[in-house]
C-alpha positions in Angstrom: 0.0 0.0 0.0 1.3 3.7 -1.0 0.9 6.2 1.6 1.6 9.7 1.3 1.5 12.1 4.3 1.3 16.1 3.8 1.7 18.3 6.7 0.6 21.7 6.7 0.6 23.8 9.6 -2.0 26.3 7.9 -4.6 24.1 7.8 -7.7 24.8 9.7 -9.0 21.2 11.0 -6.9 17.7 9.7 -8.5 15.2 7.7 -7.3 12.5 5.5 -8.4 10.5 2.6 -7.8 6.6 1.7 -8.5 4.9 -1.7 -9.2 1.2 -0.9 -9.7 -1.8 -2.8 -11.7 -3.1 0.2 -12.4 -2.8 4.0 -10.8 -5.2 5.8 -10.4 -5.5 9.6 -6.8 -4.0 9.7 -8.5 -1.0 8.1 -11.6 -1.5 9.9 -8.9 -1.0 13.5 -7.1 1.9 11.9 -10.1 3.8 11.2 -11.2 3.6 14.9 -7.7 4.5 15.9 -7.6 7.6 13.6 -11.4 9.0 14.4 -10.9 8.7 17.9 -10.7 11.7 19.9 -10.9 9.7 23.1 -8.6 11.9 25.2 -10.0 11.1 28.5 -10.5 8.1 31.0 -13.7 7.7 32.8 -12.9 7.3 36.5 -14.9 6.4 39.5 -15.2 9.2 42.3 -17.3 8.5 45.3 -20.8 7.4 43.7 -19.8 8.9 39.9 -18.1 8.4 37.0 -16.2 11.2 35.8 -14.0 11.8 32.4 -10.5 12.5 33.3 -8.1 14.1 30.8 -4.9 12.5 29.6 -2.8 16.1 29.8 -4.5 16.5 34.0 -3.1 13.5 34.8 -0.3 13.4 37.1 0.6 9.6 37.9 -1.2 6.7 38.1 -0.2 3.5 40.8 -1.9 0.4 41.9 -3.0 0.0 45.2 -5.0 -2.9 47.1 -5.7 -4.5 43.0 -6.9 -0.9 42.2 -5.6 1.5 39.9 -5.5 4.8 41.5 -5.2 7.7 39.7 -4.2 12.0 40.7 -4.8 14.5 39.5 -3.3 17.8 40.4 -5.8 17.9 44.2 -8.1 14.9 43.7 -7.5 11.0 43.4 -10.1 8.4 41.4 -10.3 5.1 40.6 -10.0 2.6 37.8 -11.3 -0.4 37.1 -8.6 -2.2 35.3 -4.9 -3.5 35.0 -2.6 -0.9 34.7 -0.8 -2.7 32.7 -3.7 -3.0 30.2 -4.0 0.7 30.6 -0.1 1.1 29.7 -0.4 0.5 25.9 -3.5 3.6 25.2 -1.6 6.2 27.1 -0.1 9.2 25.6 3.7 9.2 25.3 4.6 11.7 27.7 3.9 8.7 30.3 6.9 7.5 31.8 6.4 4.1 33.5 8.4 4.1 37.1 7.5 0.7 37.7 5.1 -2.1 37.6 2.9 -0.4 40.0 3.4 3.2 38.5 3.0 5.5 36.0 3.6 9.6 35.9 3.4 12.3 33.5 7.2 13.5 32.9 5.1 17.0 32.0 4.4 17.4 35.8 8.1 17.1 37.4 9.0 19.1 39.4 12.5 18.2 40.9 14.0 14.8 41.4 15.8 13.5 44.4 18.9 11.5 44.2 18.3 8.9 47.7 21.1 7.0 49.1 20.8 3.9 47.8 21.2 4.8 44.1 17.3 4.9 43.5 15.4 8.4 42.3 12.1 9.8 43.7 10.3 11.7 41.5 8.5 14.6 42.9 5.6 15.8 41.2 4.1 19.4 41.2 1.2 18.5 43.3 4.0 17.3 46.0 3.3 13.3 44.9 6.4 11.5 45.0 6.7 8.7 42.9 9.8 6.0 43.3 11.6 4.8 40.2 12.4 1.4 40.2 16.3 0.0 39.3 14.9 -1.1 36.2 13.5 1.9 34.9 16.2 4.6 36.0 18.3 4.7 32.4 14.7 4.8 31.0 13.6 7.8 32.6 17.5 9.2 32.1 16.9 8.9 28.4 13.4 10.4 28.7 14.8 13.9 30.5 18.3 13.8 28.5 20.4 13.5 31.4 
């Protein structure tokens, strides 16, 4: 399949065109994925459920086989894995470890501890520990 992709930083609203022989389910899947705006995450709060955006997100963790998730003065729930949730989040999501996420847009200073490990310390004072495994990750991540 030929693809061509103009960008154009003048145009109004983005759209896009494909010429198929025939819909299959691979196009079927990338249609979805392209029509999407689906920038939020519907949360549990209390007796509610309330959409969440991506970008107001500051970390997510598990807790007691829930996903917890904070926002810059208010925590919610989730009902699923976080590692199922890993794969449809936004790339400025750094994973810290298997129990936690955080938005790298949100740092606000990291601590060096003294046994080698880094705390990251969000701007809404949430400090999130990055595991051994995941230090050169987030190195690479910042550029340091």
């Amino acid at each position: 399949m030929k693809i061509n992709c103009h960008i154009d930083p003048n145009l109004d609203e983005e759209h896009g065109e494909l010429w198929i022989k025939e819909m299959t389910p691979k196009i079927n899947d990338f249609l979805q994925v392209m029509s999407s705006s689906d920038d939020v995450l519907w949360c549990h709060y209390q007796a509610q459920i309330i959409p969440v955006k991506y970008q107001d997100i500051y970390s997510l963790d598990v807790a007691s086989r829930e996903t917890n998730i904070y926002t810059e003065n208010q925590q919610f729930s989730y009902h699923d894995r976080l590692s199922n949730m890993k794969a449809n989040l936004p790339n400025y999501f750094i994973e810290a470890s298997r129990s936690a996420i955080f938005n790298f847009n949100y740092i606000d200073h990291l601590e060096l501890l003294d046994n080698g490990l880094i705390d990251v310390v969000l701007t809404n004072n949430h400090r999130i520990q990055i595991s051994r495994r995941n230090i050169r990750n987030l190195k690479e991540r910042l550029g340091i």
